[in-house]
C-alpha positions as CSV (number, residue, x, y, z in Angstrom):
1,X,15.2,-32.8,-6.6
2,X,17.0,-29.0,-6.7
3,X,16.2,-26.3,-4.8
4,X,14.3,-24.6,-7.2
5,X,11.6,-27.7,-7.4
6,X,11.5,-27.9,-3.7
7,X,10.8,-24.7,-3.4
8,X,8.5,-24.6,-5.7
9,X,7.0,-27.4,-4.0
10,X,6.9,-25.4,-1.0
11,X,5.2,-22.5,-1.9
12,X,2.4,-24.5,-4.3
13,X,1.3,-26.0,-1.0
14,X,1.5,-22.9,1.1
15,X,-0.4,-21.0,-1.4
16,X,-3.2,-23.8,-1.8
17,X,-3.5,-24.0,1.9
18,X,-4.0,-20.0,2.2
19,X,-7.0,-19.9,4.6
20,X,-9.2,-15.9,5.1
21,X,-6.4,-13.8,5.3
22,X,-7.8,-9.9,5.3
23,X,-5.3,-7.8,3.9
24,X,-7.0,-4.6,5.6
25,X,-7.6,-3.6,9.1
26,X,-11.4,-2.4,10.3
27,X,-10.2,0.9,11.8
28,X,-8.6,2.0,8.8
29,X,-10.8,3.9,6.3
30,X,-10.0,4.4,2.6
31,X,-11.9,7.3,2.0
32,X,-10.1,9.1,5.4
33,X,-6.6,8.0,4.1
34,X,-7.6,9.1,0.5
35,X,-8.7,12.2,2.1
36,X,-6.1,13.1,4.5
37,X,-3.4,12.4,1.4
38,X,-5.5,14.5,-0.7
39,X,-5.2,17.5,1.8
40,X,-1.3,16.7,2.4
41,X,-0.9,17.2,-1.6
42,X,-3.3,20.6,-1.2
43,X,-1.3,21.8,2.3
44,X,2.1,20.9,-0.4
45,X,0.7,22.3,-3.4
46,X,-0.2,25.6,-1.2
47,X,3.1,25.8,0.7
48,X,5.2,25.6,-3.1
49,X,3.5,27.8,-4.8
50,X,3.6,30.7,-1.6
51,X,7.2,30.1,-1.6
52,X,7.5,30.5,-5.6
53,X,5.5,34.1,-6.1
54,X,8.6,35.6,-8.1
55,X,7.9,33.5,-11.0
């Protein structure tokens, strides 16, 4: 057998086996992250164009 087929092997079995993995945690909310990005880009979309007034 080479590597690649043991491998292979390897991560068939792991991925079969998988279990309830969550990939998210409770305290984290997606509409507070969407919302706190959104007022980032706002805060960095104010901050350029204060900077840029000559043009």
């Amino acid at each position: 057998m080479s590597a690649f087929s043991t491998a292979h092997a390897a991560l068939t079995t792991l991925a079969s086996e998988g279990g309830e993995h969550v990939d998210t945690h409770e305290s984290i909310s997606p509409y507070m992250t969407g919302g706190a990005a959104l007022v980032i880009l706002f805060l960095l979309l104010w901050i350029t164009t204060r900077f840029n007034r000559d043009r």
